[in-house]
N, C-alpha and C positions, 0 to 999 in steps of 0.2 A: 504494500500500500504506500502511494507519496503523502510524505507528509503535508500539511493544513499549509497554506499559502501559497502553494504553484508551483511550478519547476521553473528553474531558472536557468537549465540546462536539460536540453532535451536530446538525446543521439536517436537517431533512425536508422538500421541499417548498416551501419559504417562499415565501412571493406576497406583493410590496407598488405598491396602485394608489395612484396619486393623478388620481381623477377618471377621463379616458381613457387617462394616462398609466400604462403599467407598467413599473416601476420595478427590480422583483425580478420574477422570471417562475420560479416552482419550483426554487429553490436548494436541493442539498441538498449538503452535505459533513461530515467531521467531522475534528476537531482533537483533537491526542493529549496526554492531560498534563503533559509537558513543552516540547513544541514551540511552535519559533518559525513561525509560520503568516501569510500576508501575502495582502491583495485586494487586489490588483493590477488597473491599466485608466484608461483615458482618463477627462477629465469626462463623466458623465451619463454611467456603466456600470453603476450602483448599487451600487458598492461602501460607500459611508459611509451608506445606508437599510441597506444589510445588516449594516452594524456597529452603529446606532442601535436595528433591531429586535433582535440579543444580546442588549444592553443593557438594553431594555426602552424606549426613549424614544421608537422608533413599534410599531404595534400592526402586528402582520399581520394579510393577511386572511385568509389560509391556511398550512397547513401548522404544523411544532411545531418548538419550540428546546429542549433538553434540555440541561443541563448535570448531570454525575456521575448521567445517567441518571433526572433528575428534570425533568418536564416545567414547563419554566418560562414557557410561551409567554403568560400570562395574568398571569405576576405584576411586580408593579409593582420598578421598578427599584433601590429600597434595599434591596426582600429577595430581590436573587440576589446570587449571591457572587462577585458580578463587578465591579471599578471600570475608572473609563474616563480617560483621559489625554486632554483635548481640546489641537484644535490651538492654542487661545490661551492655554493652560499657565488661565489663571484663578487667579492669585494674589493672594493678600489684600497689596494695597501698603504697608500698616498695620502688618504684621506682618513678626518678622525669618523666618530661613529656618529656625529651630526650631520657632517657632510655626506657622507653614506648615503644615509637615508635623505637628507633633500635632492639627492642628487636628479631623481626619475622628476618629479616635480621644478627644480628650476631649468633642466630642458625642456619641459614644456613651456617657460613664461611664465609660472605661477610668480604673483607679485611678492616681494620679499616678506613683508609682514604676514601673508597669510602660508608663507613656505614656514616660517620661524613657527607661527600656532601649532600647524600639520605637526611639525617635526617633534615640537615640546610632546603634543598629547601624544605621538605616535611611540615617543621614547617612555613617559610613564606610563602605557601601557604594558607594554614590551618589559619593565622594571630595569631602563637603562640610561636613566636619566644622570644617576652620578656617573658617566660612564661616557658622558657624550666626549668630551675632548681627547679622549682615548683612542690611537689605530687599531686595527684589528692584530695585530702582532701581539699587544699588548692585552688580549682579552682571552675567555678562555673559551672550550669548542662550545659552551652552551649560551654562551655570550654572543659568539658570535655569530652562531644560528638565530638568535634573537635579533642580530641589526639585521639580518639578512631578510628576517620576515616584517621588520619594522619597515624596511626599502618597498615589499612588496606591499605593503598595507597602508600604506602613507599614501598610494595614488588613488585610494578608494574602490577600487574592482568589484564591479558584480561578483566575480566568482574567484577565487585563487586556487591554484593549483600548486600543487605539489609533489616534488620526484622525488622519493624515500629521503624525506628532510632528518631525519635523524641519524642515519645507516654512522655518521662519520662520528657520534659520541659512544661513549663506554656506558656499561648497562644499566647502572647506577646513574647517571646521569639522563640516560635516553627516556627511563622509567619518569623520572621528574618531569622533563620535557612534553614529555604525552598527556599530562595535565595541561602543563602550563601550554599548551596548544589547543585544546580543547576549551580551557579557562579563557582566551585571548579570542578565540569562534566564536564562544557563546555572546563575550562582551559587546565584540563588532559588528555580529548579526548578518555575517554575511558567509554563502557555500564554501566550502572548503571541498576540495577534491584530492584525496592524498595517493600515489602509487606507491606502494609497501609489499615486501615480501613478508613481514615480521607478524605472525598471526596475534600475537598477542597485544601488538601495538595498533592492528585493527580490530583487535574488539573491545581493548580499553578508549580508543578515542571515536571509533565511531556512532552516526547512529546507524547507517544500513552499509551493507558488504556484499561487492561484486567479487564471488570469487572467480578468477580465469583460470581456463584451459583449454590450451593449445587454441588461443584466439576469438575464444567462444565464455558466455558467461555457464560457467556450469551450477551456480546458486544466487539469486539474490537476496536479501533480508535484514533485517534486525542482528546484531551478534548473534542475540541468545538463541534468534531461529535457526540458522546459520550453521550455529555449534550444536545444539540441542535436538535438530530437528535435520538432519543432511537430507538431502533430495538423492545423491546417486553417491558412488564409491569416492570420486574424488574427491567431491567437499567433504566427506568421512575423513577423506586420511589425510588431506593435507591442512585440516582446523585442529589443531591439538593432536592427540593420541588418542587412538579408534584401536578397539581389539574388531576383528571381520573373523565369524565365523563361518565356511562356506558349508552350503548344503544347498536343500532344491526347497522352494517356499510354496505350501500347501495352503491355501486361505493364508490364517491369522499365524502360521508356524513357519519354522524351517526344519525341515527337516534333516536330522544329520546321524549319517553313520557312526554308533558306538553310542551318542550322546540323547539321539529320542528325538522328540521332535518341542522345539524347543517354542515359544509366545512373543510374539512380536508387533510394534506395529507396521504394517505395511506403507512405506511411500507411495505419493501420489504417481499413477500409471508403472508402475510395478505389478508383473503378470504373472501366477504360475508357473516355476520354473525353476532354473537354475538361478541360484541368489547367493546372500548370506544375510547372518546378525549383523547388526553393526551396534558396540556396547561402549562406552566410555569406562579408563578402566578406576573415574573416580564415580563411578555407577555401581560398583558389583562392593558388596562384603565381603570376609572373607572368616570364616572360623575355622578352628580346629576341626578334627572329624570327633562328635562324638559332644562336641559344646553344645552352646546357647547358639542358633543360628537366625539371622534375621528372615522375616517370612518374605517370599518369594520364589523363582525357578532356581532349583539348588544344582551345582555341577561339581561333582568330588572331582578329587584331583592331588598330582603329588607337587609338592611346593621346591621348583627346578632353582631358581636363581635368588635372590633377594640384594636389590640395590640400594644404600642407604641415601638421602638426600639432606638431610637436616632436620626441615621443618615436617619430612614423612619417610616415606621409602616402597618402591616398586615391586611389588613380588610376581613372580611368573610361575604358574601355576600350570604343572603337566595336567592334561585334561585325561580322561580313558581311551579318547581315539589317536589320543598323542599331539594335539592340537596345544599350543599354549596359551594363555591365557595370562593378561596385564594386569592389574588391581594395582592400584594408588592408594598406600594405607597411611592417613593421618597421625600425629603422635598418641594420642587419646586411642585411636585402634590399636597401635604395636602394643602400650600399656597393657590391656585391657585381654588380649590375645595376643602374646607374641610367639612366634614362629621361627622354626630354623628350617634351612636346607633339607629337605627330605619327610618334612611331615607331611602328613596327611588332613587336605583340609577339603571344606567343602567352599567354594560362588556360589555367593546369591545375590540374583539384579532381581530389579523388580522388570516385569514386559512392558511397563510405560515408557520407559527408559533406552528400550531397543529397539534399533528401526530394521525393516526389512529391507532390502535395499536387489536391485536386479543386477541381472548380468555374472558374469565369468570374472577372477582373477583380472585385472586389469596387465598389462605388461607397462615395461618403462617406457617413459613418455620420452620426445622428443624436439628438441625446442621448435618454437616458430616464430617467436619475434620478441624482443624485446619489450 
């Protein structure tokens, strides 16, 4: 569903070749004018050709880009109302972090008193105001991701784009960032469009998620629909960690060799067939054999690996058809039942939690466009 106010961005269609390769294959979506909006997808899904043709900086060969309902598919990239934040910020080293950012604005003629206002409010936004006579050498990468997007915000743009504006900070920082970018949207009131590989940095900042593959939208939604809810195999495996059990799906089951026939829900146009589960592995419980087990479809099993992480840890669970099985177990679960190497335990997900999903083993994908 688009969000309440209109799109301020509309694709139809969009096709972009290069050569045999096809890159974009008939994209079409639309983006609502306030919304934080992210493409999302592995290298060579075409997400950044899809963010370049918005822009205007490749041509499609087909299909139109509209923004405020005004077909822009042919015009040249200084007269849409759109800036772009690229991943190497592009900072004049020359210049301090005021000049920076008036820079886009006094090439245009903006009159100097109302470039000084722009730039004042654009830097306390930004939280870079004690910072303004400072060059970029002198600041640090989240600093200077901040003048970068204070340059793109300071000419006012319908829409702003963005090419994995974070990829160049450390994790700890990038994690900050993804607020502070979301906090800085909400403020401005205006689309944000982000290309990102980082699945987690598209479900903390957005509100909906085009995931790509191989140049085609294979899911769009909400995070939580997104994560919670996959439409086919690849937004399964490539939004967090998906355990895929294969078998062939009966109605409401799948059914599977050694394990029974297991309760699921079925995705939308999903038929009888060959399929699998698809379970998250912070979905399933995990007990002792012979404990307290929580109520739902129970799957014994011998406990193969166990990874620690900190704040939980990963157990893999030899299943009886010799399938294995993920679980995500929090601190409060290891307490409560903790586990070694070789015991015996039972899975238990509940069937709300598991989706049915069609098709065969996917094979490795192979790029198509950046």
């Amino acid at each position: 569903m688009t969000p309440a106010g209109g799109d301020i961005l509309t694709v139809e269609r969009l096709t972009r070749r290069f050569g045999s390769l096809l890159a974009v294959d008939g994209v079409g979506l639309g983006v609502g004018a306030e919304e934080f909006f992210a493409l999302l997808g592995p290298s060579g899904c075409g997400k950044t050709t899809l963010l370049r043709m918005i822009a205007g900086f490749e041509i499609a060969d087909a299909g139109r880009i509209l923004i405020d309902g005004q077909d822009v598919t042919a015009t040249r990239p200084n007269r849409r109302p759109v800036n772009m934040m690229f991943q190497s910020y592009a900072l004049f080293p020359h210049m301090t972090v005021a000049q920076n950012v008036a820079y886009g604005l006094e090439a245009e003629g903006v009159a100097g008193g109302e470039v000084r206002r722009r730039v004042g409010d654009m830097l306390a936004l930004t939280l870079l105001s004690d910072l303004a006579g400072r060059r970029p050498a002198q600041l640090s990468g989240g600093q200077r991701q901040r003048v970068a997007l204070a340059r793109a915000l300071v000419k006012r743009p319908r829409l702003l784009l963005l090419d994995e504006p974070l990829s160049a900070l450390d994790r700890r920082l990038r994690e900050q960032m993804q607020l502070e970018l979301k906090r800085m949207q909400r403020e401005i009131g205006i689309a944000f469009v982000v290309v990102t590989h980082d699945q987690e940095e598209a479900l903390v900042m957005s509100d909906r998620i085009a995931v790509l593959d191989r140049g085609r939208i294979a899911q769009l939604g909400t995070p939580a629909e997104v994560y919670e809810r996959p439409r086919n195999r690849f937004a399964a495996r490539f939004l967090g960690q998906m355990n895929l059990i294969e078998g062939r799906i009966a109605g409401d089951r799948l059914v599977v060799e050694g394990l029974g026939a297991l309760p699921g829900i079925r995705a939308d146009g999903v038929a009888d067939g060959q399929g699998c589960l698809a379970i998250r592995p912070e979905r399933i419980a995990l007990a002792k054999t012979g404990g307290a087990a929580a109520p739902g479809t129970a799957l014994p099993g011998a406990v193969a690996e166990i990874a620690y992480h900190g704040a939980g840890q990963s157990v893999h669970l030899r299943l009886a058809n010799g399938a294995t099985l993920s679980i995500a177990r929090r601190a409060a679960d290891i307490d409560a039942a903790p586990l070694d190497v070789g015991d015996a335990a039972v899975a238990v997900f509940d069937p709300a939690h598991a989706r049915l999903l069609g098709g065969g083993p996917e094979p490795a994908s192979t790029p198509h466009g950046s």
